[in-house]
Wavefront OBJ file of the C-alpha trace (Angstrom):
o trace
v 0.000 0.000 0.000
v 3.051 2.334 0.510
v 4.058 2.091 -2.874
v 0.456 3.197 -4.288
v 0.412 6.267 -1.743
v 3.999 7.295 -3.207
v 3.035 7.061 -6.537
v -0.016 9.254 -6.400
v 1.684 11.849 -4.187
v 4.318 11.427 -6.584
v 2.432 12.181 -9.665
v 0.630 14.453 -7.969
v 3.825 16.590 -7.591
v 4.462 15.985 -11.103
v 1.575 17.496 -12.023
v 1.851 20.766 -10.060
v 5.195 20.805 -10.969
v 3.918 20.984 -14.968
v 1.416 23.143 -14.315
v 4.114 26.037 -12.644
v 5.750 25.764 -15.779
v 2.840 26.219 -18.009
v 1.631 28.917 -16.181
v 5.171 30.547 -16.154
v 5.379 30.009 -20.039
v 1.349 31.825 -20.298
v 2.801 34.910 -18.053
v 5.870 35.200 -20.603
v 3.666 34.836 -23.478
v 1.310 37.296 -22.178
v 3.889 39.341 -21.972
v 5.296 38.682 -25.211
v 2.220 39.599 -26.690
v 1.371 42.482 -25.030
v 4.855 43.904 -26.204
v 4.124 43.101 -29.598
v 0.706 45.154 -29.658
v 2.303 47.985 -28.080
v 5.200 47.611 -30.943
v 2.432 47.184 -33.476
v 0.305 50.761 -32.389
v 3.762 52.342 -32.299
v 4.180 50.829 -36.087
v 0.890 52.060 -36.974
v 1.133 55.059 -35.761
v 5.062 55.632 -37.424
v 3.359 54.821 -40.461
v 0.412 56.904 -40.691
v 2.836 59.769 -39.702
v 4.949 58.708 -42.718
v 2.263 58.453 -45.034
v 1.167 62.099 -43.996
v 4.589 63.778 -44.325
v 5.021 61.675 -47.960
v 0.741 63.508 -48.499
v 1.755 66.858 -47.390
v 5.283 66.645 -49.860
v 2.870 65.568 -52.646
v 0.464 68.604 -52.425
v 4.007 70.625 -52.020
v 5.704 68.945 -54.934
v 7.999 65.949 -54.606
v 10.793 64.791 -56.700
v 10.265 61.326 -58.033
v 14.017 59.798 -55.818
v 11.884 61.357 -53.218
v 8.710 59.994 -53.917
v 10.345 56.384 -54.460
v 12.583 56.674 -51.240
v 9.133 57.664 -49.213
v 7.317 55.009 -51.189
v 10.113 52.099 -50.481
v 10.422 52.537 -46.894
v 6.368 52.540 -45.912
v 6.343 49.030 -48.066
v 8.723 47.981 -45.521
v 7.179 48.877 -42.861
v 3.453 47.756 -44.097
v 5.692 44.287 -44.197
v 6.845 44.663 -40.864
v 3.526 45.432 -39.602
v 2.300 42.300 -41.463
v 5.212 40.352 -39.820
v 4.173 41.979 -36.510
v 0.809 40.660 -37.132
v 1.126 37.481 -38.312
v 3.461 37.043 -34.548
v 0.458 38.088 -32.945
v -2.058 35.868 -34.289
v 0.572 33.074 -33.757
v 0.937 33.926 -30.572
v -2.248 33.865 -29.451
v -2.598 30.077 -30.960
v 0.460 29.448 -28.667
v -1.364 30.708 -25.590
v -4.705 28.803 -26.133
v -3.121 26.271 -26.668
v -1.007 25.806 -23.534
v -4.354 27.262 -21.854
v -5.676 24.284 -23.219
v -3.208 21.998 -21.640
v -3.138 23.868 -18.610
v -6.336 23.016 -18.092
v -5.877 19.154 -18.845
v -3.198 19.795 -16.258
v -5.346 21.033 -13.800
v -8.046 18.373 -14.459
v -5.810 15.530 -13.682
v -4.072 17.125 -10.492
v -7.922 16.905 -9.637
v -7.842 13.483 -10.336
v -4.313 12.575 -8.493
v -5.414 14.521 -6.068
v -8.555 12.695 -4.986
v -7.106 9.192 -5.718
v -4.000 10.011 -2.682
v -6.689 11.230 -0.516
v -8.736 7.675 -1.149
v -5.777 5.897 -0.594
v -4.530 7.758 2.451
v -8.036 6.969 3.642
v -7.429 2.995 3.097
v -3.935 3.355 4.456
v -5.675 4.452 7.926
v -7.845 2.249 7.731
v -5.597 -0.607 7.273
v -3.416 0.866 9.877
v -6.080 0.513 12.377
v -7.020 -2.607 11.810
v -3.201 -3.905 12.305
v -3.180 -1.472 15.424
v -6.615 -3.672 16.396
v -5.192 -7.103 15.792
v -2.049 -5.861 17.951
v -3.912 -4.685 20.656
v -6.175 -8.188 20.581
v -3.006 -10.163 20.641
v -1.547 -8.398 23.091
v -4.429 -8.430 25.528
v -5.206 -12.375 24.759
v -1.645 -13.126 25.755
v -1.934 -11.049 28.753
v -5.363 -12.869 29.298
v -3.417 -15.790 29.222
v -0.575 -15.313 31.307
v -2.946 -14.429 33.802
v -4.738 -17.687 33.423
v -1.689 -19.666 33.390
v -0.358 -17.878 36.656
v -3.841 -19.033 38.729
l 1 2 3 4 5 6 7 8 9 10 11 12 13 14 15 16 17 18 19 20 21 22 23 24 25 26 27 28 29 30 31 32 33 34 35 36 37 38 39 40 41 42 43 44 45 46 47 48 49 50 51 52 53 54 55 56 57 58 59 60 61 62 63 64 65 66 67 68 69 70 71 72 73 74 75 76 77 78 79 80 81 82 83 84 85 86 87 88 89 90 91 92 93 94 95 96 97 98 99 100 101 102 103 104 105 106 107 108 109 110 111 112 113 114 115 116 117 118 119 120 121 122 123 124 125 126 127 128 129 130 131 132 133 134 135 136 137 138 139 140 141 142 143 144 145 146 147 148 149 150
């Protein structure tokens, strides 16, 4: 019976041990994400600034180098911004899905949880009935002791 008890308080710890590190790895990824939407409004706003400037220069009169040179660099960044994105999104599948095993995590630490306590309960149990059949053995031969001393 000892070996059953150490193997569900065993996985047990397993299992809380696994679900620290998932919910270490969610905080980071939060995190992660949260940094890329702030980098992604800053990107936005960069290139609606850009894109203003290259309007105004237009209205003004703009060479065509310039025109190109204003034209080449908001490409780039409309591809970082689609880069920025496209980490988001897959991001976000990262965190539901360690959410998701979180979860499944959480559900079993549930289950190894309720299996030690059932077999900490049979552990008693079985402790006091060996406790029962010592005490019963021990009184009988005192019982007869006494009976062989009369």
């Amino acid at each position: 019976m000892k070996y059953k008890k150490f193997s569900f308080s065993l996985l047990e710890e397993i299992e809380k041990k696994k679900i620290e590190k998932k919910t270490i790895n969610i905080k980071n990824l939060n995190l992660k994400n949260k940094q890329n939407n702030e980098q992604l409004k800053l990107l936005i706003n960069y290139q609606k600034e850009y894109l203003n400037k290259m309007h105004k220069k237009m209205i003004s009169g703009i060479g065509i180098y310039e025109w190109q040179n204003y034209n080449d660099f908001i490409s780039i960044l409309q591809k970082i911004i689609k880069e920025n994105i496209n980490n988001i999104k897959k991001n976000e599948k990262i965190v539901e899905e360690s959410l998701k095993s979180w979860s499944k995590n959480q559900i079993k630490l549930k289950v190894w949880k309720h299996l030690n306590t059932i077999n900490k309960k049979k552990i008693l149990k079985i402790k006091k009935i060996r406790e029962e059949m010592i005490n019963e053995t021990f009184f009988q031969l005192n019982f007869f002791k006494k009976g062989c001393l009369l």
